[in-house]
mmJSON file of the N, C-alpha and C atoms, coordinates in Angstrom:
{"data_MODEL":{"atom_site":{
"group_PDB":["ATOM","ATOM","ATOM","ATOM","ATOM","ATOM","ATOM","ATOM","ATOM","ATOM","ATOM","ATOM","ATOM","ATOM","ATOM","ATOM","ATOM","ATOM","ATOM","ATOM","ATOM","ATOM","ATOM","ATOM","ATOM","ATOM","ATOM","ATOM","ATOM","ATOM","ATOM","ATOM","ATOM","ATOM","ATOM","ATOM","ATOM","ATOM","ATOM","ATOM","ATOM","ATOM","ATOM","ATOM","ATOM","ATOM","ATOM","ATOM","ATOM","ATOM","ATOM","ATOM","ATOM","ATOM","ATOM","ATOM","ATOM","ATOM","ATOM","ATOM","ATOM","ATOM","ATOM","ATOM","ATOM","ATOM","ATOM","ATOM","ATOM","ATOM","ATOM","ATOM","ATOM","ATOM","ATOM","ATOM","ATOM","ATOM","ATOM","ATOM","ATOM","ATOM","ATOM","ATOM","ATOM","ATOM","ATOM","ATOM","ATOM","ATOM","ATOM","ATOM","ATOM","ATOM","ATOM","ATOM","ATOM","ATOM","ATOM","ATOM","ATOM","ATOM","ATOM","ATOM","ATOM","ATOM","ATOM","ATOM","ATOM","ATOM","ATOM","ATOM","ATOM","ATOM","ATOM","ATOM","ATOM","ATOM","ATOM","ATOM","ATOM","ATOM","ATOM","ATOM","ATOM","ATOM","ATOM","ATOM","ATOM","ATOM","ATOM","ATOM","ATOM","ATOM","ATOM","ATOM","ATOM","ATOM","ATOM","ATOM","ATOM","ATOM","ATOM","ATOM","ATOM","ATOM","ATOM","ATOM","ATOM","ATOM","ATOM","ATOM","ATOM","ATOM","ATOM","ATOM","ATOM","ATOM","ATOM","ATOM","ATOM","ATOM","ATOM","ATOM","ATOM","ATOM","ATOM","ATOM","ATOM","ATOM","ATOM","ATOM","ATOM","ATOM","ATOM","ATOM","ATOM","ATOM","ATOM","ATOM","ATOM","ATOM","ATOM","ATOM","ATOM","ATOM","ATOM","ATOM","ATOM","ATOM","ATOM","ATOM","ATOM","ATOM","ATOM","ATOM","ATOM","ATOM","ATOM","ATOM","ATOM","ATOM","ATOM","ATOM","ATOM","ATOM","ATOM","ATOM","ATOM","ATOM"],
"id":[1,2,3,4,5,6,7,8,9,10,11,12,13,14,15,16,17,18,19,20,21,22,23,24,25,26,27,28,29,30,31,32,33,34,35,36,37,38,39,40,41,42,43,44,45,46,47,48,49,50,51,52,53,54,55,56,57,58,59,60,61,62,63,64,65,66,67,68,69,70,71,72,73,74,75,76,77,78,79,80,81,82,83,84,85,86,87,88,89,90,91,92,93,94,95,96,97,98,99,100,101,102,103,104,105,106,107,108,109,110,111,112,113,114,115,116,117,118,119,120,121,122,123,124,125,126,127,128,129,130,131,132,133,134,135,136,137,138,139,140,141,142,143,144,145,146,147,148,149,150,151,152,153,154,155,156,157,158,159,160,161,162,163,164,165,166,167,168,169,170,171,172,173,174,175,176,177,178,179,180,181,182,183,184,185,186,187,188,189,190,191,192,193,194,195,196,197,198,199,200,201,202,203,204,205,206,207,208,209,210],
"type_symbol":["N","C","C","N","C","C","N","C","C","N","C","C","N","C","C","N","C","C","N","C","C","N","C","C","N","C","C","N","C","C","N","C","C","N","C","C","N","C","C","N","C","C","N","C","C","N","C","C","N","C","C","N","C","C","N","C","C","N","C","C","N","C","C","N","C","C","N","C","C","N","C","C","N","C","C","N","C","C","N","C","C","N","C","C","N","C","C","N","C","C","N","C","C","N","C","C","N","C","C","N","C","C","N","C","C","N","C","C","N","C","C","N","C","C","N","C","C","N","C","C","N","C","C","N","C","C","N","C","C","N","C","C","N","C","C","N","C","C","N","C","C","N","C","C","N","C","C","N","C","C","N","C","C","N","C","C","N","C","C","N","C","C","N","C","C","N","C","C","N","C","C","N","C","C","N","C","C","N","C","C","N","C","C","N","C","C","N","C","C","N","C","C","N","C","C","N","C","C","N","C","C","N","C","C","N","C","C","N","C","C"],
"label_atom_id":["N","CA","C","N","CA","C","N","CA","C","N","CA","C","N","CA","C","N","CA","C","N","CA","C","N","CA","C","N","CA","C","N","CA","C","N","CA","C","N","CA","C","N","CA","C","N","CA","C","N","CA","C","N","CA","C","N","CA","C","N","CA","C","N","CA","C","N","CA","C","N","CA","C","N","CA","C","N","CA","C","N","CA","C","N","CA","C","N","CA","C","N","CA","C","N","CA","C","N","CA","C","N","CA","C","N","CA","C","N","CA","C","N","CA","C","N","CA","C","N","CA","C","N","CA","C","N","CA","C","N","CA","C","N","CA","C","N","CA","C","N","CA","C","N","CA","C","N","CA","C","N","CA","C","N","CA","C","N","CA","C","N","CA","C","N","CA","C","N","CA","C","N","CA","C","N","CA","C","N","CA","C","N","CA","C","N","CA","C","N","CA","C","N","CA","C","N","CA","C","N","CA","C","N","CA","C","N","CA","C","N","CA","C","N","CA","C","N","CA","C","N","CA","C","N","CA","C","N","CA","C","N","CA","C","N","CA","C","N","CA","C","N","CA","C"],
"label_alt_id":[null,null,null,null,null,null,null,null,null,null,null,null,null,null,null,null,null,null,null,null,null,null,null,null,null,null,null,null,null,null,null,null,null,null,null,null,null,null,null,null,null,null,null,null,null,null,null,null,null,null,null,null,null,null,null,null,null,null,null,null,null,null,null,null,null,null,null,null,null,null,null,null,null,null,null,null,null,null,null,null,null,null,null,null,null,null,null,null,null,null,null,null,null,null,null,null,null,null,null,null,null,null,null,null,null,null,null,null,null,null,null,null,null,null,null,null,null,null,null,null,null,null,null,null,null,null,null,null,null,null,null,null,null,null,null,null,null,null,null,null,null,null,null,null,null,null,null,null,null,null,null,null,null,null,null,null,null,null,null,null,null,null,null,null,null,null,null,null,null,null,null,null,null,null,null,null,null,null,null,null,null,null,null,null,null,null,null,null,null,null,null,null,null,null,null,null,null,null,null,null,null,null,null,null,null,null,null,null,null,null],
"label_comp_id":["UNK","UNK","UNK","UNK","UNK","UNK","UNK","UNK","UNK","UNK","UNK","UNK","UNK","UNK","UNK","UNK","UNK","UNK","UNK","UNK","UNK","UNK","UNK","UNK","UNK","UNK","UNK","UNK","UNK","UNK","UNK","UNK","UNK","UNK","UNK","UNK","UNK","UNK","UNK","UNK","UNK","UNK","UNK","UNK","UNK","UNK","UNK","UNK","UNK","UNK","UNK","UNK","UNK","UNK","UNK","UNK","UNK","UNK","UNK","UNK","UNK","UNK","UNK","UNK","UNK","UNK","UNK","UNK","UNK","UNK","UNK","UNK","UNK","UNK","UNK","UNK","UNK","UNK","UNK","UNK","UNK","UNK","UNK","UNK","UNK","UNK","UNK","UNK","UNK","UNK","UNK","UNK","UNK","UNK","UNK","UNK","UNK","UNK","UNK","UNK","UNK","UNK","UNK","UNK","UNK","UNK","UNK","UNK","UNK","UNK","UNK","UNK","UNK","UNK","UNK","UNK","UNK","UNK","UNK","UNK","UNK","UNK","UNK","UNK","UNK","UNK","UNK","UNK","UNK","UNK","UNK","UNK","UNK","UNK","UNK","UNK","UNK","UNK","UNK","UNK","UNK","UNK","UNK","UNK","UNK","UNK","UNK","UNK","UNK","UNK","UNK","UNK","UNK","UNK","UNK","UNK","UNK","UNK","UNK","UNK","UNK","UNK","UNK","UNK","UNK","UNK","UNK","UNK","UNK","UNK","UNK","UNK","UNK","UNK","UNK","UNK","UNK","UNK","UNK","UNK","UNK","UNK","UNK","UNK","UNK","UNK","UNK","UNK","UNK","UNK","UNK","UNK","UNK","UNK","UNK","UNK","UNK","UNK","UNK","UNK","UNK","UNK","UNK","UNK","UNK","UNK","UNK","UNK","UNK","UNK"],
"label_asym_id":["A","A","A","A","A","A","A","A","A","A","A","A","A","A","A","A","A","A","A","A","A","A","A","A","A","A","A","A","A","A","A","A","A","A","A","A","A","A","A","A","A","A","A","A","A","A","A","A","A","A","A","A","A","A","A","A","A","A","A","A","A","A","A","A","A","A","A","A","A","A","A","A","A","A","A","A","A","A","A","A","A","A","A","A","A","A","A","A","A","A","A","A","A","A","A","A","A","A","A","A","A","A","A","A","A","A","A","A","A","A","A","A","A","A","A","A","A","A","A","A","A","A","A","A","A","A","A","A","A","A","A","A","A","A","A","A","A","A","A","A","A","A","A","A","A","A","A","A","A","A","A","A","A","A","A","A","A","A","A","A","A","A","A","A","A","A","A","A","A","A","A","A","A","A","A","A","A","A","A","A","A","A","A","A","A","A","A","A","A","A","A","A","A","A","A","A","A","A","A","A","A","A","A","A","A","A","A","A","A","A"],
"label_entity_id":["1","1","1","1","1","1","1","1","1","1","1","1","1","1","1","1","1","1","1","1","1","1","1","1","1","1","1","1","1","1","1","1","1","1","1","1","1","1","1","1","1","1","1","1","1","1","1","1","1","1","1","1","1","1","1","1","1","1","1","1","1","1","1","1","1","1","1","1","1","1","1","1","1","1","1","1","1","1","1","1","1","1","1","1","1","1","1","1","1","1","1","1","1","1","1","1","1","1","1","1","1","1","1","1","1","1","1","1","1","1","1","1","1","1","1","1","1","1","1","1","1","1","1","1","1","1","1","1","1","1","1","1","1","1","1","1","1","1","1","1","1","1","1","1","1","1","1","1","1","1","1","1","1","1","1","1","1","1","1","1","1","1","1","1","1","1","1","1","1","1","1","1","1","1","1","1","1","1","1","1","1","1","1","1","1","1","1","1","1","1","1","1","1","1","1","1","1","1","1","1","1","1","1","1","1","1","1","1","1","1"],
"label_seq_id":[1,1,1,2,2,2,3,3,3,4,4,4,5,5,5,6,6,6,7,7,7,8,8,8,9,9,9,10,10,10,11,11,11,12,12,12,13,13,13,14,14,14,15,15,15,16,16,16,17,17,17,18,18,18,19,19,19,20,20,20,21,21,21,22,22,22,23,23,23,24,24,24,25,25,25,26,26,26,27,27,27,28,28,28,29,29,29,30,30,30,31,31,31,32,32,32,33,33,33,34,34,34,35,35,35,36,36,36,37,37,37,38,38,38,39,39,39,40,40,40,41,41,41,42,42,42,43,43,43,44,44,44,45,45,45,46,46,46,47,47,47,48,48,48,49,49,49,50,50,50,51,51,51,52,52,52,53,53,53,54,54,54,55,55,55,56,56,56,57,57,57,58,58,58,59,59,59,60,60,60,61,61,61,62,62,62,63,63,63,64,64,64,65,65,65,66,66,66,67,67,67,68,68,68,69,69,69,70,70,70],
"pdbx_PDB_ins_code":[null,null,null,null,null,null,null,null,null,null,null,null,null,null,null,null,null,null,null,null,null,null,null,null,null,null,null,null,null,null,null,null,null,null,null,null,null,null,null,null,null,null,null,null,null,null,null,null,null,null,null,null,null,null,null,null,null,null,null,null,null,null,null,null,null,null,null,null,null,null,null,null,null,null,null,null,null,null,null,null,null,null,null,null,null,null,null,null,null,null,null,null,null,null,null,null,null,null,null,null,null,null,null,null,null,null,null,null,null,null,null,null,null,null,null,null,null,null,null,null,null,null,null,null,null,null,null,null,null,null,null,null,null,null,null,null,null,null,null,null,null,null,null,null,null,null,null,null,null,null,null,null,null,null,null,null,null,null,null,null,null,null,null,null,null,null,null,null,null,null,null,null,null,null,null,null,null,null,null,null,null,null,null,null,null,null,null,null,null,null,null,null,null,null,null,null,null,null,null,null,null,null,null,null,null,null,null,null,null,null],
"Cartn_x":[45.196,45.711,45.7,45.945,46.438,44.997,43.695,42.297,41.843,41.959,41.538,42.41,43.307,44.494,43.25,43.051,42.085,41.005,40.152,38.563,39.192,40.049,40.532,40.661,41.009,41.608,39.747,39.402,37.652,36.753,37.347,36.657,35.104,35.434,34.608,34.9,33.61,33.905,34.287,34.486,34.34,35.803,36.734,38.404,38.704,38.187,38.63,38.372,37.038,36.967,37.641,38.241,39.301,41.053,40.502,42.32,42.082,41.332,41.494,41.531,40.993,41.132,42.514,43.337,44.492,45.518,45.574,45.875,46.245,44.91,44.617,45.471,45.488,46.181,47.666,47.952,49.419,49.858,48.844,49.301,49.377,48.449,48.339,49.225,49.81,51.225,52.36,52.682,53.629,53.819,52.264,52.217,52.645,52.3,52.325,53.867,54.537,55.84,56.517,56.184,57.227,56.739,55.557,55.183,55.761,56.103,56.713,58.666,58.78,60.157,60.564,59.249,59.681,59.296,58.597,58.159,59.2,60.133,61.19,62.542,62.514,63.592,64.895,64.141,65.221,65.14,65.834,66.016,67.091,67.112,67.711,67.012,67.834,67.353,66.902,67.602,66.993,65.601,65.263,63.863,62.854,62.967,62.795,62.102,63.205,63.281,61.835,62.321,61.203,59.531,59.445,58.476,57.808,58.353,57.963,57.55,58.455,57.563,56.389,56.394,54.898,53.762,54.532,53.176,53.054,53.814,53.933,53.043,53.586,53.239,51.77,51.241,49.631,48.981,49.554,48.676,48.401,49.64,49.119,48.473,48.431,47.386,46.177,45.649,44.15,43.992,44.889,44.194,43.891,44.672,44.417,43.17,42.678,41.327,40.326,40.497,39.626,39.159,39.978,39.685,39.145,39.156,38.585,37.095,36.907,35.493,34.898,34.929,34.479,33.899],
"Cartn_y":[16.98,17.46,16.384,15.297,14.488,13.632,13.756,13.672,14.496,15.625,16.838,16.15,16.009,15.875,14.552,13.642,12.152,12.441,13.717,13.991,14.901,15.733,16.474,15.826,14.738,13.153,12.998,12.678,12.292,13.505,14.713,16.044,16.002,16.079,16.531,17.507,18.337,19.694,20.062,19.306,19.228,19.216,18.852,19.076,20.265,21.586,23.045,22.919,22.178,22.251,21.654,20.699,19.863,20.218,21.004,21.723,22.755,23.524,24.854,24.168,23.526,23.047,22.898,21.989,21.115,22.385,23.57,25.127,25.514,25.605,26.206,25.967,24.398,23.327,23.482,23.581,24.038,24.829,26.114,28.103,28.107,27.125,26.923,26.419,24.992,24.888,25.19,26.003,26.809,28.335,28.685,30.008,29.05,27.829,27.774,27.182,26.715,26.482,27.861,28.735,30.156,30.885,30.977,31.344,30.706,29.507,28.698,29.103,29.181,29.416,30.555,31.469,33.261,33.079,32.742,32.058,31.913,30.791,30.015,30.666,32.352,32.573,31.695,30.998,30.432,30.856,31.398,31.65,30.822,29.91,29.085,29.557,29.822,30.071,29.117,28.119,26.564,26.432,26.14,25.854,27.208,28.585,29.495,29.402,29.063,28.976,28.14,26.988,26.195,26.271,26.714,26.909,28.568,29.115,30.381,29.578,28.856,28.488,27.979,26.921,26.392,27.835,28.61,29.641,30.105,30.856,31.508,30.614,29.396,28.729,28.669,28.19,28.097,29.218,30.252,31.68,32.069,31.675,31.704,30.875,29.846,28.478,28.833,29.516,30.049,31.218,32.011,33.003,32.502,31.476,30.999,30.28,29.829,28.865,30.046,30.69,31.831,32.433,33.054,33.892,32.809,31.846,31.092,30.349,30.669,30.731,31.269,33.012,34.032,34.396],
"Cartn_z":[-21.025,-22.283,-23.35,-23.058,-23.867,-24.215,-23.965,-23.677,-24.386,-24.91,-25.177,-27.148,-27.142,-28.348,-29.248,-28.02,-28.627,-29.516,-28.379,-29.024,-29.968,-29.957,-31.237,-32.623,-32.77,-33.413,-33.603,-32.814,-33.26,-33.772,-34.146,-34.51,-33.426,-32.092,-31.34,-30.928,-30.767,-30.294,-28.464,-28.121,-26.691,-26.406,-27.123,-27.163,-26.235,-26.664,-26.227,-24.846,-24.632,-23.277,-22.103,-22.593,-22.235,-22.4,-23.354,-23.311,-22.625,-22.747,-21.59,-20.695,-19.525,-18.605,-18.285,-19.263,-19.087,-18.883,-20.306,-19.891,-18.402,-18.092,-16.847,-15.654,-15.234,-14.889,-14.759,-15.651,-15.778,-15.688,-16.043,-15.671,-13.823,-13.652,-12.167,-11.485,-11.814,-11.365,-11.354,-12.475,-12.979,-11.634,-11.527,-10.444,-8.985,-8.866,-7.261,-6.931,-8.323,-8.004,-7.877,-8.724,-8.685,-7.077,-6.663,-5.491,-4.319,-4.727,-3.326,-3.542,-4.591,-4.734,-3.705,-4.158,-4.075,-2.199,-1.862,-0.261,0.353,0.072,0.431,-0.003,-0.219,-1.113,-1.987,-2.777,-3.109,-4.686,-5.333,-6.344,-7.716,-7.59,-8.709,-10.239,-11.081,-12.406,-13.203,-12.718,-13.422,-13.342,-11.994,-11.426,-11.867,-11.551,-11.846,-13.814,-14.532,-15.876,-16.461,-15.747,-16.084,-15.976,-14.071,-13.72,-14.425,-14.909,-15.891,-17.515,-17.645,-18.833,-18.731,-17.696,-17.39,-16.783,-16.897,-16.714,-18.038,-18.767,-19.956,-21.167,-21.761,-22.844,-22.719,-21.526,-21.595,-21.937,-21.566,-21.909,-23.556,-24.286,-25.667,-26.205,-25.828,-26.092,-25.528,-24.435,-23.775,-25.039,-24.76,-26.269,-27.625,-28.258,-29.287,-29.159,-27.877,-27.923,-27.675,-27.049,-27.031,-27.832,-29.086,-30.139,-31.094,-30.968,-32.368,-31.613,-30.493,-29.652,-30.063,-30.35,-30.554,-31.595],
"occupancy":[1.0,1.0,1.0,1.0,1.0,1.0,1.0,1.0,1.0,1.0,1.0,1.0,1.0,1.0,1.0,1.0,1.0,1.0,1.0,1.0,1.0,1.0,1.0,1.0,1.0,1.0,1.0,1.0,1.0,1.0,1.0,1.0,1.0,1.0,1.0,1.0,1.0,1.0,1.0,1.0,1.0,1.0,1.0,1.0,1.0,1.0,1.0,1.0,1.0,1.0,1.0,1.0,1.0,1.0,1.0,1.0,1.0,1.0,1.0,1.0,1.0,1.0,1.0,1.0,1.0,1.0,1.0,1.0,1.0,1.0,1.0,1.0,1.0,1.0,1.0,1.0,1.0,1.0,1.0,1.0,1.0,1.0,1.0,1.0,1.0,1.0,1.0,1.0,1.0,1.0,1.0,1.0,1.0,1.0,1.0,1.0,1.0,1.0,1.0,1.0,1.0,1.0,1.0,1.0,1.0,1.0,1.0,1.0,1.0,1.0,1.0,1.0,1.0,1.0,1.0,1.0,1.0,1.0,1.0,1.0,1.0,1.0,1.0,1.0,1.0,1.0,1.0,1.0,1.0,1.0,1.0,1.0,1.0,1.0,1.0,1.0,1.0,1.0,1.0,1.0,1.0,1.0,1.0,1.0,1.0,1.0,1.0,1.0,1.0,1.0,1.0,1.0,1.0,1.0,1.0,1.0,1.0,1.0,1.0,1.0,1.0,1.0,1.0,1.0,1.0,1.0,1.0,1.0,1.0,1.0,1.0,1.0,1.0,1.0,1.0,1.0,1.0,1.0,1.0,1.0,1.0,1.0,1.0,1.0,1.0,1.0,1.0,1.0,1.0,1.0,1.0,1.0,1.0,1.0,1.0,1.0,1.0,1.0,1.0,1.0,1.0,1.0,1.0,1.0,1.0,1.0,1.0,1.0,1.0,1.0],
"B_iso_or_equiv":[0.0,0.0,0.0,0.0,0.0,0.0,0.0,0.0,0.0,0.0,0.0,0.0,0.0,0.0,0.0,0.0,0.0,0.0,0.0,0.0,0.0,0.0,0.0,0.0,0.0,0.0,0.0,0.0,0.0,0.0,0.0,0.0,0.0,0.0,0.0,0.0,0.0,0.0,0.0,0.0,0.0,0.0,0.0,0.0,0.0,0.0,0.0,0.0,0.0,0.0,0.0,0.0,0.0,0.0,0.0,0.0,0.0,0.0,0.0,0.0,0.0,0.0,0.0,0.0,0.0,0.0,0.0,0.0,0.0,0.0,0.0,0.0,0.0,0.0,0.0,0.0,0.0,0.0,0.0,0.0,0.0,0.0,0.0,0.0,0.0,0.0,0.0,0.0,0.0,0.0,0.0,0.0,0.0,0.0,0.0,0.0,0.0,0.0,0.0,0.0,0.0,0.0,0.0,0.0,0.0,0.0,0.0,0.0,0.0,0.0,0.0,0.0,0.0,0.0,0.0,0.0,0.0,0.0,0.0,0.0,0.0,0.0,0.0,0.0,0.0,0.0,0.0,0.0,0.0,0.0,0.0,0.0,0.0,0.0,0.0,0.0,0.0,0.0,0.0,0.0,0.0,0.0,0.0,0.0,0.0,0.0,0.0,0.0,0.0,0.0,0.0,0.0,0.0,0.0,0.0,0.0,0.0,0.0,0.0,0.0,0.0,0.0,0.0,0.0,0.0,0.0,0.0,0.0,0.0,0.0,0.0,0.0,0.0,0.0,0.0,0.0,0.0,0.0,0.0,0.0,0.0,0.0,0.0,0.0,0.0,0.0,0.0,0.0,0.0,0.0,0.0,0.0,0.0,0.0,0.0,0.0,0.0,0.0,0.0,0.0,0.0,0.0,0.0,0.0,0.0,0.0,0.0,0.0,0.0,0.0],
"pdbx_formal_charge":[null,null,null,null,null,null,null,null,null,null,null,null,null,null,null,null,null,null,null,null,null,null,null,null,null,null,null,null,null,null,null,null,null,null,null,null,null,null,null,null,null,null,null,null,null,null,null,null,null,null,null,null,null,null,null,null,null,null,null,null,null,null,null,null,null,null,null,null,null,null,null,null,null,null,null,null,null,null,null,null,null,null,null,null,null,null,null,null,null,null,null,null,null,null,null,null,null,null,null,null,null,null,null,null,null,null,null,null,null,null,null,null,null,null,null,null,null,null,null,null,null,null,null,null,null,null,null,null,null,null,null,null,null,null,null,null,null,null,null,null,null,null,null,null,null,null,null,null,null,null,null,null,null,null,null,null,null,null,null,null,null,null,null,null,null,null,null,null,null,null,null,null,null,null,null,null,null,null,null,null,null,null,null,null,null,null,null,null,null,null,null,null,null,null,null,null,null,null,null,null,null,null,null,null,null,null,null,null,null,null],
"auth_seq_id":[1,1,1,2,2,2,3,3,3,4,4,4,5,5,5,6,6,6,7,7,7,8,8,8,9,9,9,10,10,10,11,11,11,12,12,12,13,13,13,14,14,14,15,15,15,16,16,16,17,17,17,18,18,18,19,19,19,20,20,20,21,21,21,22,22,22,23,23,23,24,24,24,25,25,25,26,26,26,27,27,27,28,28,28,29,29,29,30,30,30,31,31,31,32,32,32,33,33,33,34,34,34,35,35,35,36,36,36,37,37,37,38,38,38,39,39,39,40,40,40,41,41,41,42,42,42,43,43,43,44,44,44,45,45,45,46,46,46,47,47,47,48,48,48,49,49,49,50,50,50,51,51,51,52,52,52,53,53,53,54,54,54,55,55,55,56,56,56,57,57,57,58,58,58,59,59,59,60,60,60,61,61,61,62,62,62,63,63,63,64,64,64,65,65,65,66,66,66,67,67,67,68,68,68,69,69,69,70,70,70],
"auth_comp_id":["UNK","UNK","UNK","UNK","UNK","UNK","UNK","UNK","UNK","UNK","UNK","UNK","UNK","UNK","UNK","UNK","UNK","UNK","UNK","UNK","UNK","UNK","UNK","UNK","UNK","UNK","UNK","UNK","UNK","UNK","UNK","UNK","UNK","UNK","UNK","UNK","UNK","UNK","UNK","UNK","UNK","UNK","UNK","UNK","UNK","UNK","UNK","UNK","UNK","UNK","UNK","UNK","UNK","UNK","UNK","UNK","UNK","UNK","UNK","UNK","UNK","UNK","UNK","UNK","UNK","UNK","UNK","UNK","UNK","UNK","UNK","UNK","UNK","UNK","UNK","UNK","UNK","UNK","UNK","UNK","UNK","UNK","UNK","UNK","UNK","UNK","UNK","UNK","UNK","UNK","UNK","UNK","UNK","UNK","UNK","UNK","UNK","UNK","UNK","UNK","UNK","UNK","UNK","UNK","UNK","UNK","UNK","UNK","UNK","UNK","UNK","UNK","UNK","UNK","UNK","UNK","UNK","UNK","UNK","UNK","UNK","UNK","UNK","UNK","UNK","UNK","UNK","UNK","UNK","UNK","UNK","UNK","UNK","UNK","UNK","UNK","UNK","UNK","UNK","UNK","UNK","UNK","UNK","UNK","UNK","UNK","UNK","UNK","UNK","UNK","UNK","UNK","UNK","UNK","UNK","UNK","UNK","UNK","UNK","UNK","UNK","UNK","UNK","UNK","UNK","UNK","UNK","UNK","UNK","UNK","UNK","UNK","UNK","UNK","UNK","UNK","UNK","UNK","UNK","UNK","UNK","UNK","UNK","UNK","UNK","UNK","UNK","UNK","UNK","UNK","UNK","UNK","UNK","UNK","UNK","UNK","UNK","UNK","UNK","UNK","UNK","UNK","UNK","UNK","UNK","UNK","UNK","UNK","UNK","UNK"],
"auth_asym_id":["A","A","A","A","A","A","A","A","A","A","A","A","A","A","A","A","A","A","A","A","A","A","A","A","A","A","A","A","A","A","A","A","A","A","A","A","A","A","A","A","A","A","A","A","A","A","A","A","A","A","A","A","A","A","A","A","A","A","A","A","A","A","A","A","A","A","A","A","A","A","A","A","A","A","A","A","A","A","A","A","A","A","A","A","A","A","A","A","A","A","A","A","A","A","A","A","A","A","A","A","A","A","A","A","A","A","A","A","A","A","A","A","A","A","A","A","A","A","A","A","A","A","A","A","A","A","A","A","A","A","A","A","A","A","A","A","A","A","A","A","A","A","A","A","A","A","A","A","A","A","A","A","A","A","A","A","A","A","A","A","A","A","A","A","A","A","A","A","A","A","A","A","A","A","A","A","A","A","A","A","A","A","A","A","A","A","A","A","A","A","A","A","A","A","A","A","A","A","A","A","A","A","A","A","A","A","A","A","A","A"],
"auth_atom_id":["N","CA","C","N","CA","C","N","CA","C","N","CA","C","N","CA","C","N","CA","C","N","CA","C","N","CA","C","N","CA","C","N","CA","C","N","CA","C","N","CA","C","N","CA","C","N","CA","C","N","CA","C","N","CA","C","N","CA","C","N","CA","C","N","CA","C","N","CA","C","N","CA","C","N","CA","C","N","CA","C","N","CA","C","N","CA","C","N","CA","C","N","CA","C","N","CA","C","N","CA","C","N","CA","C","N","CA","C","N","CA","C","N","CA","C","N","CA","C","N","CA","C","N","CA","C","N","CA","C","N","CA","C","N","CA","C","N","CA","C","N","CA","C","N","CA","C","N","CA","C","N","CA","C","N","CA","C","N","CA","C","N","CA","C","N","CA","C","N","CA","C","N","CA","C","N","CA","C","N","CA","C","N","CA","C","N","CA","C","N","CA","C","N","CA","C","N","CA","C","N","CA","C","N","CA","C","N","CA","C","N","CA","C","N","CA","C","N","CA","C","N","CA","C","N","CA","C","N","CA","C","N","CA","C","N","CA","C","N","CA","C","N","CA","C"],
"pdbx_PDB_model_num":[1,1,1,1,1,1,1,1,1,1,1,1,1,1,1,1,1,1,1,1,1,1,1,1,1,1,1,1,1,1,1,1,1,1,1,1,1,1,1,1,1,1,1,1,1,1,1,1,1,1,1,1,1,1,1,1,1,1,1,1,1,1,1,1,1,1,1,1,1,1,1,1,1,1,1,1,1,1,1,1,1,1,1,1,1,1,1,1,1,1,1,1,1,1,1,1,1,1,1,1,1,1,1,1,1,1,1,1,1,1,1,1,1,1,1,1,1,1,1,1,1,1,1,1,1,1,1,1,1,1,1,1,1,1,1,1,1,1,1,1,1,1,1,1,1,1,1,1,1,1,1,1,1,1,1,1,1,1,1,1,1,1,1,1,1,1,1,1,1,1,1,1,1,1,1,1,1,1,1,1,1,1,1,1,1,1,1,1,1,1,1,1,1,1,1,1,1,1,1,1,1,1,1,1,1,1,1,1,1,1]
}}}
């Protein structure tokens, strides 16, 4: 992500490709923490809270890189 922010800073176009990635990354850890939660029944809202945002926030950031792809 923070790679993606640099070449953004250098107006290279190769940024998106590097932030989707970073996106991705994180929608991904976000699912395998809530999956292990839900596994392990453990339901804390804290942990829960968090690991939903790390799924959620990336998804509007993939659409926003998406539609301006297009």
């Amino acid at each position: 992500g923070l790679f993606s922010l640099y070449l953004y800073k250098l107006h290279r176009e190769s940024w998106q490709n590097y932030a989707l990635i970073s996106l991705v990354l994180t929608f991904c850890s976000g699912l395998q923490a809530i999956a292990y939660w839900a596994f392990i029944k453990d339901f804390n809202l804290t942990w829960w809270a968090f690991n939903l945002y790390l799924m959620v926030y990336p998804l509007l950031f993939i659409k926003l890189l998406i539609n301006n792809r297009g």
